[in-house]
BAKOL-61017 format. One line per 10 residues: number of its first residue (from 1); their letters; for each residue z, x, y of C-alpha. Coordinates in nm, 3 decimals. Each point is the difference from the previous one (the first is absolute). Layout:
NUM) A) Z X Y  ...
***
This chain:
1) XXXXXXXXXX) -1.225 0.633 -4.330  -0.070 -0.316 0.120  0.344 -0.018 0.175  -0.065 0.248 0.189  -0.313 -0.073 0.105  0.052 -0.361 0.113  0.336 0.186 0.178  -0.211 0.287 0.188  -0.234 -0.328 0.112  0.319 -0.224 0.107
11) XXXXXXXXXX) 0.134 0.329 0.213  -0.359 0.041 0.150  -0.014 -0.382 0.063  0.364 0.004 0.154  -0.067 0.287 0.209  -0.348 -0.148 0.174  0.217 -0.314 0.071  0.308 0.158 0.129  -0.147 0.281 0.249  -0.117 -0.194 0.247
21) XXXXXXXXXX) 0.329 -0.199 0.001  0.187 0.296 0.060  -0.250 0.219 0.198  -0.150 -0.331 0.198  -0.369 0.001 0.113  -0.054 0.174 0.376  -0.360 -0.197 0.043  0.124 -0.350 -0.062  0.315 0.029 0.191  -0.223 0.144 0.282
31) XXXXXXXXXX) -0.262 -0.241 -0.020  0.202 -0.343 0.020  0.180 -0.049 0.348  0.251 -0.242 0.067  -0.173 -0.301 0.224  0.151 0.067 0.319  0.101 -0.398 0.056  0.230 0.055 -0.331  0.133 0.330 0.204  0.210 -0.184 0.182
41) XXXXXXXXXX) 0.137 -0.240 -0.309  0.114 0.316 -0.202  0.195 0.097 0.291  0.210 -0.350 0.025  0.071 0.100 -0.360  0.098 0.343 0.058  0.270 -0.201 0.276  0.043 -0.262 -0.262  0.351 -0.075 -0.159  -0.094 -0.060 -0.355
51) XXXXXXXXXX) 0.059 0.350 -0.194  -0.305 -0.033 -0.189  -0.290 -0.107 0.286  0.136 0.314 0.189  -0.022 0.224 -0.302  -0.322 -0.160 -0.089  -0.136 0.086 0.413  0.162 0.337 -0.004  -0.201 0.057 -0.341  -0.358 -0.071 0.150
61) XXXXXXXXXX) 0.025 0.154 0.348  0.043 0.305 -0.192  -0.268 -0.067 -0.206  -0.236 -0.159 0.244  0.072 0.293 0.235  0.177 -0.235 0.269  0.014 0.201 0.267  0.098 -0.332 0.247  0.315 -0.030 -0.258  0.199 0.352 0.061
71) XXXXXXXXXX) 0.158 -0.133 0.300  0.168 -0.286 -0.259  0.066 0.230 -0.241  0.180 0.219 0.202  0.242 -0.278 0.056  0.029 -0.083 -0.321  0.114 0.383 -0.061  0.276 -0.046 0.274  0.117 -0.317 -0.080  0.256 -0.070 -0.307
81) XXXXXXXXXX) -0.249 -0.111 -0.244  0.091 0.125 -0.374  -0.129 0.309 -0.134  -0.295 -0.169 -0.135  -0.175 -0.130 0.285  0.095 0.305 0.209  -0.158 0.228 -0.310  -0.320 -0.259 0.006  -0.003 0.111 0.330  -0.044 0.359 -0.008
91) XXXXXXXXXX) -0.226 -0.036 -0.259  -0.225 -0.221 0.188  0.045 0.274 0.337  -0.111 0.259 -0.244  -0.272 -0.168 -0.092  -0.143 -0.116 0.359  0.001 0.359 0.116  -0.040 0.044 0.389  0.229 0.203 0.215  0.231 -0.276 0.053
101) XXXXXXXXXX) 0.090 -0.071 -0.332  0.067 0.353 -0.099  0.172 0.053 0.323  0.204 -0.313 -0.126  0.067 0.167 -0.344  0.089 0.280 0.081  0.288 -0.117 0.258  0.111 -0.221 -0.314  0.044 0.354 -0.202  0.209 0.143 0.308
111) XXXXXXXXXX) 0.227 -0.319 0.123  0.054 -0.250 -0.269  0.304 -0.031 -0.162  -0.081 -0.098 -0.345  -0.078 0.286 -0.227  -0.246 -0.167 -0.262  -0.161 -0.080 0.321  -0.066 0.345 0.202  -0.121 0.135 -0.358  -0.261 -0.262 -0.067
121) XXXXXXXXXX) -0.102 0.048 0.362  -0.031 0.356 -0.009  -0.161 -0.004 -0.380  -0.316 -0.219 0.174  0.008 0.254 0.293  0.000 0.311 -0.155  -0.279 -0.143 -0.240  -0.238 -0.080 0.319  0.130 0.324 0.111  -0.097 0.219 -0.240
131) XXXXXXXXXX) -0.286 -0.246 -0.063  -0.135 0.059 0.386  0.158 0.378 0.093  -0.178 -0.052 0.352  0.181 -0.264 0.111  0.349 0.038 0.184  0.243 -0.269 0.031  0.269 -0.018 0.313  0.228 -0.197 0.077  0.093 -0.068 0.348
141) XXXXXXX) 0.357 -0.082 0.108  -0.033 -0.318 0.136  -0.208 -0.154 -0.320  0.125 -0.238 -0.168  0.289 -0.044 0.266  0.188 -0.239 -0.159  0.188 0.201 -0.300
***
């Protein structure tokens, strides 16, 4: 009995500690905005040539909300990065959420060549889609010219 109920306390504990890890807080990413003098310092990193400062950039535009970065992500997305960076930075376009950047998703869903790629793409898309069903996302032919 006392197993079980130092068990049942450990779940409860876990579980308190783990949601907002996996389910994040809305208010405090809201509330805190990137200073905009560092703006321009997490975009030399997103341009950077060490792996992990780009990774590390792509990571908090998306969660900063970036909205100054999408153009540099969108490179990053056509360049010949590895699948990691290039998945860091759909994730981070998902999370910025403007027109551009599901504009820019959605054109990686219907041109890019690799396939782990177009279905992480179009996983974050369809989530905002469903997500948002007023919202309609076109692409335009000559976006993202350089494919």
């Amino acid at each position: 009995m006392k197993t079980r109920s130092v068990f049942l306390i450990m779940l409860f504990v876990s579980f308190a500690l783990i949601k907002p890890s996996f389910c994040g807080d809305d208010k405090a990413k809201k509330a805190y905005r990137i200073p905009e003098n560092s703006i321009q310092g997490l975009i030399d990193g997103l341009n950077s040539e060490n792996k992990g400062v780009m990774i590390g950039s792509i990571i908090n535009a998306g969660k900063y909300q970036v909205s100054e970065a999408v153009e540099s992500l969108i490179k990053i997305l056509q360049s010949d990065q590895t699948f990691d960076v290039k998945t860091a930075a759909v994730y981070s376009l998902y999370q910025i959420h403007n027109e551009e950047t599901l504009t820019a998703l959605k054109k990686v869903c219907l041109k890019n060549n690799c396939p782990f790629l177009k279905q992480t793409a179009e996983f974050f898309l369809n989530y905002y889609l469903i997500s948002n069903p007023d919202v309609n996302v076109k692409v335009k032919e000559d976006y993202l010219a350089n494919d």
